[in-house]
KEDOVEX-20433 format. One record per residue (C-alpha): residue in three letters; x, y, z. Coordinates in steps of 0.25 Angstrom, whole numbers, plus 5000, padded with zeros to 4 digits. Example, Ala and Ser with C-alpha at 12.3 -4.5 7.8 and 13.67 -1.06 7.14 Angstrom:
REM KEDOVEX-20433
ALA504949825031
SER505549965029
***
This chain:
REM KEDOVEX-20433
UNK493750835017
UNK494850795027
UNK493950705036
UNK493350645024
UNK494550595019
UNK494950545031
UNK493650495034
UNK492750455020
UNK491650405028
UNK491250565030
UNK491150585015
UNK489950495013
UNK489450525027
UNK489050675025
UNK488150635014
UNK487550495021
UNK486050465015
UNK484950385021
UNK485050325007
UNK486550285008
UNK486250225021
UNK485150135017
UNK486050075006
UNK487250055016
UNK486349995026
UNK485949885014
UNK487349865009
UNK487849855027
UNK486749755027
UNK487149665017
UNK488549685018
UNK488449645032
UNK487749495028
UNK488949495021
UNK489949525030
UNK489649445042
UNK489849315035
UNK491049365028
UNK491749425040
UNK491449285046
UNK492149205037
UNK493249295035
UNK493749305050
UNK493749155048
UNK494649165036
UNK495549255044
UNK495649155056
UNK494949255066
UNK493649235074
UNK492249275066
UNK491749355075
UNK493249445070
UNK492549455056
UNK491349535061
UNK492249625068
UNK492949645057
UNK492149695049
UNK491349805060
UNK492449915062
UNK493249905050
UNK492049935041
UNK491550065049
UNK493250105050
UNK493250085034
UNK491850175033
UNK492650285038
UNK493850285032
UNK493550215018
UNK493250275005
UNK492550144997
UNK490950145002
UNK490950014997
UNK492049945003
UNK491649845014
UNK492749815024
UNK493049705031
UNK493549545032
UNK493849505018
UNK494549385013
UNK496049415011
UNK496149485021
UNK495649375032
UNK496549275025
UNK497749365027
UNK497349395041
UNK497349235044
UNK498549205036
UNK499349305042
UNK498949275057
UNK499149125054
UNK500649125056
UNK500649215069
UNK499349155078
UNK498249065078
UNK497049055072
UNK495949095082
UNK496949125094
UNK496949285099
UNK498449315094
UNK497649285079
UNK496649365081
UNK497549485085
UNK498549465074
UNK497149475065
UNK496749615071
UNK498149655070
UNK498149625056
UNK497049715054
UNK497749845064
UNK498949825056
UNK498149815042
UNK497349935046
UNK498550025049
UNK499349985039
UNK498050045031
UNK497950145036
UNK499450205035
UNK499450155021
UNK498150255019
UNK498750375026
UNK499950355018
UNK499150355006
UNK499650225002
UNK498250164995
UNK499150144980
UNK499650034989
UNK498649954981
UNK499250004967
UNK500749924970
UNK499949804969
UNK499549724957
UNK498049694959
UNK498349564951
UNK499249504960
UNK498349554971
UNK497149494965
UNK497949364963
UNK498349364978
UNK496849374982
UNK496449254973
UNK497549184980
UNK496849224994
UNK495549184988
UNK496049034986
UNK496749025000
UNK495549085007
UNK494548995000
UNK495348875002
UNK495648915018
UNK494148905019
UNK493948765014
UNK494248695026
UNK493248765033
UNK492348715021
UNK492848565024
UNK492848575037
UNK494348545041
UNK495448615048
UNK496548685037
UNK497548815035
UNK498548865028
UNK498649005021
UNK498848955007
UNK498348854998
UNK499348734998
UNK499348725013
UNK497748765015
UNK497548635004
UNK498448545013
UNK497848585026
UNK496448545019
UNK496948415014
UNK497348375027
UNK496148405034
UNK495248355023
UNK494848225032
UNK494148325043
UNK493348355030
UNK491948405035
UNK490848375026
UNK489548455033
UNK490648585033
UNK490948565018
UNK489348555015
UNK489248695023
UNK490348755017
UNK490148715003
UNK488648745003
UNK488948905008
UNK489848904998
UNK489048854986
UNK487948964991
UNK488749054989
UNK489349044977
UNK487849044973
UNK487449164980
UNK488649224973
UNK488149204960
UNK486649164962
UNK486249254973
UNK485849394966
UNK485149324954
UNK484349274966
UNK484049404973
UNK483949464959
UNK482749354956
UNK482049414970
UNK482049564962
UNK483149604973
UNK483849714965
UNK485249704960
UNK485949774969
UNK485249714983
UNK485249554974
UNK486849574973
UNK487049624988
UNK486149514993
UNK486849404985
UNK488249444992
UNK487549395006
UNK487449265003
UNK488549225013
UNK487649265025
UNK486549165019
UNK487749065019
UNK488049105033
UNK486649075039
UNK486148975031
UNK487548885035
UNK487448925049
UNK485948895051
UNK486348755046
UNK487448725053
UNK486348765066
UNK485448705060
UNK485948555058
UNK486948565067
UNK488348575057
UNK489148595068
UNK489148475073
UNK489348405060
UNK490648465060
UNK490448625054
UNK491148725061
UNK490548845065
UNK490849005068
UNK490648965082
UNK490349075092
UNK490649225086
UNK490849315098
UNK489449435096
UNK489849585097
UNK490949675094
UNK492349685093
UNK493049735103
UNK494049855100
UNK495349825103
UNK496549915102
UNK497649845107
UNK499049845098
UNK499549725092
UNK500849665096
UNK502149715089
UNK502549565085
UNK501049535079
UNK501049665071
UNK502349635065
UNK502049505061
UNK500649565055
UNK501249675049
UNK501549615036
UNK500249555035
UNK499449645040
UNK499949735026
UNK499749645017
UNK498249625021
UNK498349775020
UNK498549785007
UNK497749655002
UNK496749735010
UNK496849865003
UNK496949824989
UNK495749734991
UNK495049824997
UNK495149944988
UNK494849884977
UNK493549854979
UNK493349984986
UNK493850044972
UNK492949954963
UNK491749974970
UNK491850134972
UNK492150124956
UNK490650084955
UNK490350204965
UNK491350304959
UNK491850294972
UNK493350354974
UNK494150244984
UNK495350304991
UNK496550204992
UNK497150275003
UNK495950305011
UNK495450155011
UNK496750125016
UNK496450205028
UNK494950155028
UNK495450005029
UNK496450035037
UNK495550095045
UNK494549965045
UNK495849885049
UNK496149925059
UNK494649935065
UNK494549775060
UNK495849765070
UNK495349865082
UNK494049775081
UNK494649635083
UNK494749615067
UNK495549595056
UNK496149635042
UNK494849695034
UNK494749765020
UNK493749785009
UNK493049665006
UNK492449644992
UNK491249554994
UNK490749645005
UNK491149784997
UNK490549734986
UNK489249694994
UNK489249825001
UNK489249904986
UNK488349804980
UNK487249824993
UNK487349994991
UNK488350035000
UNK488750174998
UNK489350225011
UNK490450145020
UNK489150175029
UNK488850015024
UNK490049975029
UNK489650055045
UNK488249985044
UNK488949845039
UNK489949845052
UNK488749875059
UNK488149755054
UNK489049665058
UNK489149725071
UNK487749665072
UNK488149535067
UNK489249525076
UNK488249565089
UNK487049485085
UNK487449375074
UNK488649305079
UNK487849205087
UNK487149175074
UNK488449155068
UNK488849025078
UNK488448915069
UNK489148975058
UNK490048885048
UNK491348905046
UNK491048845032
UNK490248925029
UNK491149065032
UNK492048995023
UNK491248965013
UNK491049135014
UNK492449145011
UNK492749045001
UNK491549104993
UNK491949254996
UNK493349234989
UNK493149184978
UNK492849314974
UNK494449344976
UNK494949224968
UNK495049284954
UNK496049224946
UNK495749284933
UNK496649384936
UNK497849264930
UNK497049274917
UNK497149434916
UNK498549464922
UNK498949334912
UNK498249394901
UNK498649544903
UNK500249544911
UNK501049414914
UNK501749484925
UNK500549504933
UNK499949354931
UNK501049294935
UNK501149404947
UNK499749354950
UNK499949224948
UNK501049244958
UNK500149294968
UNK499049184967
UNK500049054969
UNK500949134979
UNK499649154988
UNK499149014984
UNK500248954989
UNK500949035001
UNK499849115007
UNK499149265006
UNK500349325014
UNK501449285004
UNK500349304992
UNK500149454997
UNK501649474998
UNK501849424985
UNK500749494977
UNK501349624984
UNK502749584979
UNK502049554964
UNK501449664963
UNK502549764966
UNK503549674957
UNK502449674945
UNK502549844947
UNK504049844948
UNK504249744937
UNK503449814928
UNK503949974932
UNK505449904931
UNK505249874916
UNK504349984911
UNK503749984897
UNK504650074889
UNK504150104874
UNK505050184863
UNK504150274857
UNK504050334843
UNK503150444837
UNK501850414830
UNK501750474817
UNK501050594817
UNK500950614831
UNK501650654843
UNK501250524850
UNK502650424853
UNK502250264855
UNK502850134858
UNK503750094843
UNK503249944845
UNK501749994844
UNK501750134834
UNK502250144821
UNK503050274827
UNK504250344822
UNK505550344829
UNK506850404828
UNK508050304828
UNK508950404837
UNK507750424847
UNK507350344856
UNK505950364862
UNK505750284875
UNK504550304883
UNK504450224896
UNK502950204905
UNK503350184917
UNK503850284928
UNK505350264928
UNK505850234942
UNK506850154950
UNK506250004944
UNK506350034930
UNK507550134926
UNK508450044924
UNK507349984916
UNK507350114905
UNK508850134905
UNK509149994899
UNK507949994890
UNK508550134883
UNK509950114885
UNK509649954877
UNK508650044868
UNK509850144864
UNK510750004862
UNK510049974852
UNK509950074844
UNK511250164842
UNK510750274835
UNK509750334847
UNK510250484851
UNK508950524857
UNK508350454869
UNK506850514873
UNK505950444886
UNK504550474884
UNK504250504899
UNK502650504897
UNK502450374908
UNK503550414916
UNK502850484929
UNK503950474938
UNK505550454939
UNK506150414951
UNK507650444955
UNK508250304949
UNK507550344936
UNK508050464935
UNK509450424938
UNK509150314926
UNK508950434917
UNK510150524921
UNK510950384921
UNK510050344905
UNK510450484900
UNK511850504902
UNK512150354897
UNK511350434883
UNK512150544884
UNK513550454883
UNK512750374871
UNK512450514865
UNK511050504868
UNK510150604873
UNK509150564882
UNK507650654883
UNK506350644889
UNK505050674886
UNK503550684892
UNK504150694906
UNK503050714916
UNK503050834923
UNK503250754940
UNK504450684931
UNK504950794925
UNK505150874937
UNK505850774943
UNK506750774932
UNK507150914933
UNK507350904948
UNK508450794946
UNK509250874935
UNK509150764927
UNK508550844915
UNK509750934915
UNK510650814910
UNK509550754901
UNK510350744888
UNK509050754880
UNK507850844883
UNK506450824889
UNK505350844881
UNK503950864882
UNK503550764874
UNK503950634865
UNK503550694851
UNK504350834856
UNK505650754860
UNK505350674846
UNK505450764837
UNK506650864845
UNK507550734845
UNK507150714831
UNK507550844826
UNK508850834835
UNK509250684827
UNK508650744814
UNK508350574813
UNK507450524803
UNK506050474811
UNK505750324808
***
């Protein structure tokens, strides 16, 4: 049991079929038709040399087999991740010199140990301090700015920048280098795409090709794209109409390498390297959760940390960088049968090949059209329904949303992470700092206390019922004193002060000092403070303090009992 928690590639092992194996091999197969073009396109997103793509997507899938828990997750170059790893490298080296090249395998040493100690500190609710609305507005922002950093190999011109205003500029200026076979290219594996997409498994479906196989088959269009555009450019000679190809992709394998970066570069990267960490992770096991939903498959948090990790720092040792769970290919692999990470041993494998025996092929290859790939792949991120929900359901987290978006729009990924980060952790404080706090009065006939401004409830006017849902710690105690002490302001007649403790699960020290401080300020009023439903982890930390021996009231074991003993004590008429 030990080693298969170490190691969850043994649980599946020991009872490997032939059967299992035929469907990996299928899912692998079409996976890998997937891939190569996508791992292509995204080494150019990240500035680094193709050939850096297929390597990237060898090791770090048989490392993750090992060490994952999701059997559907397919690991590799993704999107957000290339864009990151080419935004932060821009400022430290050039594109295509060796120093970028390092700084992008370091990216993924550091991403991967990063992971990997966040796993064996059991840090996977990493994922649960940010708000998955903010995030999914930061990855509709990256969407925009990876689409539109691709146009200029659509058009054919020279352009940079890592956000919207100054990409938009850099076009405009180059606009007059405008290359009109490139943009026919381009536009044309584009167009078949977006067909494909939603055209493509009617088609196979038309041909009696089963569902399943019809909607894993649809997903390969971009290896159509891939050699239909490069047989023409060979054919008619594109390039010499100005189309700019892949060029000459080094054949074989990477080369394992286990030289240390340099102090300065990690430094530098550090930062960086965490927030592609994290984007990462978060990406990543969400769609590792939703597609093992379907399987009643159980995802572990802190074990995909370690399997990432792990794939990380294989992508860097292999002369890769930054790689996480991609959703296109994870959701090919679980559409094609995959039911082992097995598909993900056979899939490196396969690409292995490709990188052996197709790269020659590859020569003639247009960069339109590995942009055209990318621009059709992210759409997929750019949701902005998320506005029309967070505006309809909280305020607070449309605007933090909203935030997100125009901040990532307009200064890049980097300050767009940081400040999705910083959102969500002020959306949680702001709302823990002002908890819900309801007076509650008894329903006739019951033993059931709710919220006066909802129930017709009776009430007692020297009792005052409150009950607050939220945990009461350092952010909000302040918060809970004001609100009684302005509660008892306004009514001179309460004796009787009773906190229903039914959502509180924990009290920290600065909470506990607000209550000794709350009830002695009682005491001078000649009121008497009381709890009741006090949970059992809260309560013992109650009596460890003393804090009960000075309570002026009592604690009771539940709302109705401390209802009716107070009520007995006032002898008050019940409203």
């Amino acid at each position: 049991m030990m080693l298969e928690r170490l190691f969850p590639a043994l649980s599946w092992l020991k009872n490997y079929s032939r059967v299992q194996f035929g469907q990996d091999a299928t899912a692998a197969f079409i996976v890998t038709m997937l891939l190569i073009p996508q791992s292509l396109a995204y080494a150019m997103l990240a500035g680094v040399p193709p050939e850096v793509g297929l390597y990237s997507s060898i090791l770090p899938l048989v490392l993750y087999a090992v060490f994952g828990t999701s059997t559907s997750l397919s690991v590799g170059p993704v999107a957000v991740a290339s864009l990151m790893t080419a935004t932060s490298l821009a400022a430290i080296a050039e594109q295509g010199s060796a120093s970028y090249l390092t700084g992008a395998i370091t990216l993924a040493l550091l991403s991967g140990v990063m992971l990997v100690i966040m796993g064996v500190m059991k840090l996977g609710m990493v994922t649960n301090l940010l708000s998955h609305s903010v995030i999914s507005g930061f990855i509709s922002a990256s969407g925009i700015i990876i689409a539109l950093s691709q146009l200029k190999h659509i058009f054919g011109i020279q352009a940079h920048g890592d956000n919207v205003v100054t990409q938009i500029l850099s076009m405009l200026e180059s606009i007059g280098d405008f290359k009109p076979v490139t943009f026919v290219v381009g536009v044309s594996v584009v167009l078949f795409l977006l067909l494909a997409r939603r055209y493509a498994k009617r088609f196979f479906l038309m041909l009696k090709v089963p569902e399943a196989s019809a909607a894993s088959l649809a997903k390969t269009a971009p290896i159509v794209g891939v050699l239909s555009s490069l047989g023409i450019v060979y054919a008619f000679d594109l390039q010499a109409h100005g189309v700019a190809i892949t060029g000459t992709i080094p054949a074989g394998l990477p080369h394992l390498s286990l030289s240390l970066p340099s102090l300065e570069l990690v430094k530098s990267l550090a930062l960086p390297a965490l927030m592609i960490s994290i984007i990462g992770y978060v990406e990543s096991i969400s769609v590792g959760k939703t597609l093992g939903a379907k399987r009643r498959e159980k995802v572990k948090p802190n074990q995909e940390l370690i399997g990432l990790g792990a794939a990380n720092i294989a992508s860097g040792v292999s002369g890769g960088f930054p790689v996480t769970g991609g959703f296109s290919r994870s959701v090919v692999n679980f559409d094609a049968g995959a039911v082992t990470q097995l598909a993900g041993v056979m899939t490196a494998i396969g690409i292995m090949i490709a990188s052996l025996v197709l790269t020659p092929v590859l020569f003639f290859l247009p960069k339109a059209t590995l942009a055209a790939t990318i621009i059709v792949a992210v759409t997929t991120l750019i949701d902005f329904s998320i506005l029309k929900k967070t505006w309809s359901f909280s305020r607070s987290d449309f605007y933090a949303v909203l935030a997100t978006i125009i901040v990532t729009l307009l200064f890049g990924v980097e300050v767009g992470v940081a400040s999705g980060v910083g959102l969500s952790i002020l959306l949680h404080l702001s709302r823990t700092s002002r908890p819900h706090v309801a007076e509650v009065g008894l329903i006739e006939g019951t033993e059931h206390f709710r919220n006066v401004k909802r129930y017709e409830v009776k009430t007692s006017p020297n009792l005052l019922c409150l009950r607050p849902d939220e945990s009461l710690f350092f952010v909000n105690a302040a918060f809970l004193e004001d609100y009684i002490i302005d509660s008892i302001n306004k009514r001179q007649e309460i004796t009787h002060v009773v906190i229903q403790c039914s959502a509180v699960n924990e009290i920290d020290f600065s909470a506990l000092e607000m209550l000794e401080s709350l009830n002695n300020q009682l005491l001078t009023l000649g009121i008497k403070l009381s709890l009741s439903e006090v949970k059992g982890p809260v309560m013992d930390h109650l009596e460890c303090s003393g804090f009960l021996q000075h309570l002026s009231g009592r604690v009771y074991l539940s709302q109705y009992q401390a209802f009716k003993d107070i009520e007995g004590e006032t002898n008050s008429n019940i409203k």
